[in-house]
C-alpha positions in Angstrom: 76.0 128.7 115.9 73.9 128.0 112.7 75.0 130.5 111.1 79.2 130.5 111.9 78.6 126.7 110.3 77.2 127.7 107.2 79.8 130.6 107.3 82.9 128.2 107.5 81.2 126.2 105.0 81.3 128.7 102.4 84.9 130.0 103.3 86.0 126.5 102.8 84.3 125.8 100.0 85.7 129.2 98.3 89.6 128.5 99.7 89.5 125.2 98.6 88.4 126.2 95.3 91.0 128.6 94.4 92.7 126.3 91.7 89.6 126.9 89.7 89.8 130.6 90.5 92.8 131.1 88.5 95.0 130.6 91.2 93.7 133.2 93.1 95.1 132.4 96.4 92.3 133.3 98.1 92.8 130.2 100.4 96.0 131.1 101.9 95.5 132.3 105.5 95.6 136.5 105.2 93.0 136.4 103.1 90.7 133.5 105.0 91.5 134.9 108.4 89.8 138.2 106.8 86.8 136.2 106.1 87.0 133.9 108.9 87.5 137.4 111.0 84.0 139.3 109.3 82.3 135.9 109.8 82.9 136.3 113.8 82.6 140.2 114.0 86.0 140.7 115.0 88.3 141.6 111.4 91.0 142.8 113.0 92.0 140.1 115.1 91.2 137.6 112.3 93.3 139.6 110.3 96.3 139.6 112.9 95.5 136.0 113.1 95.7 135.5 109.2 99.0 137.5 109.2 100.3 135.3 112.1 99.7 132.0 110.2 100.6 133.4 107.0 104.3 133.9 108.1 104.1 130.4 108.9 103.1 128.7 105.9 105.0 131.4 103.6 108.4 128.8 104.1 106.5 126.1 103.4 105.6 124.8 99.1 105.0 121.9 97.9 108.1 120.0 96.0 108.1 116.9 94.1 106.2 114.3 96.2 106.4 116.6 99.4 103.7 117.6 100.2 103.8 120.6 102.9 100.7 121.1 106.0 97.5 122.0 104.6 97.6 126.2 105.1 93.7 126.0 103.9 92.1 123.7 106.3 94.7 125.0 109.4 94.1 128.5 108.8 90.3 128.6 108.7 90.0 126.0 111.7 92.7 127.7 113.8 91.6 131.5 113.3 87.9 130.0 113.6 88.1 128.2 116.8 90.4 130.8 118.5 87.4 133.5 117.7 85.3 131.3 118.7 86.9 130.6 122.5 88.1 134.3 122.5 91.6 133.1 122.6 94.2 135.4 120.7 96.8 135.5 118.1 99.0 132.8 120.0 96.7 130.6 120.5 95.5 130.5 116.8 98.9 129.8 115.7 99.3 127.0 118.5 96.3 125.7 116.5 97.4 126.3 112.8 99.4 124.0 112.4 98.7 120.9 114.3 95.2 121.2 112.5 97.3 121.7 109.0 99.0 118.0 109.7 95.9 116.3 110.5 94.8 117.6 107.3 97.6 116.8 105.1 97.0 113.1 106.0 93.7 113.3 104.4 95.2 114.8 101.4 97.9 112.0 101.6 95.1 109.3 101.8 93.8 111.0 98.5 96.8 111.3 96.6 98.6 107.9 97.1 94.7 105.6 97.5 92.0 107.4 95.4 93.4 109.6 93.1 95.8 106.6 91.9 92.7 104.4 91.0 90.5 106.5 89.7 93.5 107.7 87.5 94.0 104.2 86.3 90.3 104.1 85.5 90.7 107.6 83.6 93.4 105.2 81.4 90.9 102.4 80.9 88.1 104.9 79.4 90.2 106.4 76.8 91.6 102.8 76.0 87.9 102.4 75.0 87.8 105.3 73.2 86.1 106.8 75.6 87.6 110.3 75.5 84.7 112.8 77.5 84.2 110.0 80.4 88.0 109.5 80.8 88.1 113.6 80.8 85.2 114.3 83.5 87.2 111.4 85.3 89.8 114.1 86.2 87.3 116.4 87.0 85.7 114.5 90.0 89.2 113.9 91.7 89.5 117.9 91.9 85.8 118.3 93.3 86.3 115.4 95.0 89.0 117.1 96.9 87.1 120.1 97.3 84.1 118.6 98.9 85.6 115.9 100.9 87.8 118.9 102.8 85.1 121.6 102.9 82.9 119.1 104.6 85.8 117.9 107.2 86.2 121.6 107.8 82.8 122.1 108.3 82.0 118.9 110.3 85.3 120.0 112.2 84.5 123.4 113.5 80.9 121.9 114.4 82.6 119.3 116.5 84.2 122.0 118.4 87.7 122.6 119.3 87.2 120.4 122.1 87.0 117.3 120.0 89.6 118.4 117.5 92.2 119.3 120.9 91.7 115.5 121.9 93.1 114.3 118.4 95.8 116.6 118.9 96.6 115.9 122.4 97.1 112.3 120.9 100.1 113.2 118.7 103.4 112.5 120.8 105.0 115.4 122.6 108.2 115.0 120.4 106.5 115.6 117.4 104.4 118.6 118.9 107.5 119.8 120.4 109.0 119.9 117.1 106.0 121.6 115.6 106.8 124.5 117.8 109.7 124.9 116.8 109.2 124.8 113.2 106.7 127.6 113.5 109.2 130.0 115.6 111.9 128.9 112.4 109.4 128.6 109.5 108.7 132.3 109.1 112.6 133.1 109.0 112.5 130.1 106.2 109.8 132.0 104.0 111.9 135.5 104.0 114.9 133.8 103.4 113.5 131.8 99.9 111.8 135.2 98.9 115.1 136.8 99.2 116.5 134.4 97.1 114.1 134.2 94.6 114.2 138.2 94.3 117.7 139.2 95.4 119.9 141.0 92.8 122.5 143.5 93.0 120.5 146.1 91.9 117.9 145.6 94.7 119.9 145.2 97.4 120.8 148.4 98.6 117.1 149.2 98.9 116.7 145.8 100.9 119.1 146.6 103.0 117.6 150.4 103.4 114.1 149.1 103.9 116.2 146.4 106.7 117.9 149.8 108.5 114.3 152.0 108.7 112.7 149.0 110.5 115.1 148.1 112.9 117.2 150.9 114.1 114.8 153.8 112.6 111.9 152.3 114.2 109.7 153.2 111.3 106.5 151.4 110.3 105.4 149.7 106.9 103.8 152.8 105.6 106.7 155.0 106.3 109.4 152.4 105.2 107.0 152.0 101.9 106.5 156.2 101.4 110.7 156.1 101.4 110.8 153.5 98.9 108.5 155.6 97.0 110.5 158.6 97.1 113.5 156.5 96.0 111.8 155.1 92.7 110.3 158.7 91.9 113.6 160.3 92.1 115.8 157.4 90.4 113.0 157.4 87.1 113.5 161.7 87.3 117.2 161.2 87.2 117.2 158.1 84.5 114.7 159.9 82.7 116.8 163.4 82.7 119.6 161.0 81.6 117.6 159.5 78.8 116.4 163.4 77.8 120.2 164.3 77.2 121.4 161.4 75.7 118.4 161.4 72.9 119.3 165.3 72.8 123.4 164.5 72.0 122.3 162.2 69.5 120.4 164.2 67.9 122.8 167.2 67.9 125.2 164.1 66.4 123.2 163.7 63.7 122.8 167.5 62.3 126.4 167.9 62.5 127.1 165.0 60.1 124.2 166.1 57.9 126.1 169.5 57.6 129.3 168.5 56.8 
């Protein structure tokens, strides 16, 4: 039990971190459901369980002032404590995102309280000409972040799920009603804004290819993704052919009117 503590501490600390690793991503829920999954030897459901919540928080961004369900702190806590129970990939996403909310309202507490004044203090320093202290000022606010929601993770899953299901069972039916729902509609939400960010004319028809091998060829990823291959290696053979002959023909254009 010692050990899965000190395990979800790490994986928290590391997720939450992942601004300062370039934006690495390694906090969204595929990759700590991985971890989450080695931590409890069982990868592959923690992977099916980081999948699962993934979908879930792919439709969701932050914009402006909106802030969307914290996909950090609810996929650790709700791949961890349905690993922990022996519960499956259901369950965890039952989890996921009730445990995302409660964790958004921390953020919220930090965003619209502390960050505000400690901002303001940031201001005063550099009225003073107090340029490094005003600097390391926004420095803390990020690790304060980081440590205030590694440790509620961590003091979280050491809690148990039992605790954590009591807060939950506290939040009106309506509003947990309409969390199920959202997470039956959010994945159809994520596809839907990648599509849009990516569609074009020219990709469509291999959209809609990839769409008919799935669903009426029955095929899986890898075979869907070996016929896209195929596609791309004989479309750059047959642009590249095209590219061959029209070099050649320019070329040949060009010794003719040296001749004459």
């Amino acid at each position: 039990m010692v050990g899965q503590i000190i395990g979800i501490f790490f994986i928290s600390l590391i997720a939450n971190s992942q601004d300062f690793l370039g934006t690495s991503f390694i906090g969204r829920p595929i990759v700590t459901g991985m971890f989450v999954g080695l931590l409890f030897g069982n990868l592959k459901e923690g992977l099916l369980m980081g999948a699962a919540s993934e979908l879930i928080f792919m439709g969701l961004m932050a914009i402006g002032a909106s802030v969307p369900p914290d996909e950090i702190v609810g996929g650790i806590l709700g791949t961890a404590f349905a690993l922990k129970n022996g519960l499956g990939v259901s369950s965890a996403i039952t989890l996921v995102l009730p445990i995302a909310t409660l964790s958004l309202i921390v953020r919220n507490i930090l965003y619209v309280l502390v960050f505000p004044a400690m901002t303001h203090q940031a201001d005063h320093l550099a009225d003073e000409g107090k340029i490094t202290e005003a600097g390391n000022m926004h420095l803390w606010m990020s690790f304060l972040q980081i440590i205030l929601l590694t440790v509620l993770t961590t003091l979280a899953f050491a809690v148990g799920s039992s605790a954590v299901g009591k807060i939950i069972r506290m939040i009106p039916k309506a509003v947990t009603d309409g969390l199920t729902i959202a997470t039956y509609i959010l994945p159809a939400v994520g596809f839907g804004m990648l599509i849009n960010m990516t569609y074009s004319k020219k990709v469509a028809p291999f959209f809609f290819l990839g769409f008919v091998c799935a669903a009426y060829l029955k095929l899986n990823t890898i075979a869907t993704a070996i016929i896209g291959a195929i596609c791309a290696a004989v479309m750059y053979i047959i642009f590249d052919e095209i590219r061959s002959n029209s070099e050649k023909s320019s070329t040949k254009g060009d010794e003719i009117y040296d001749d004459f």
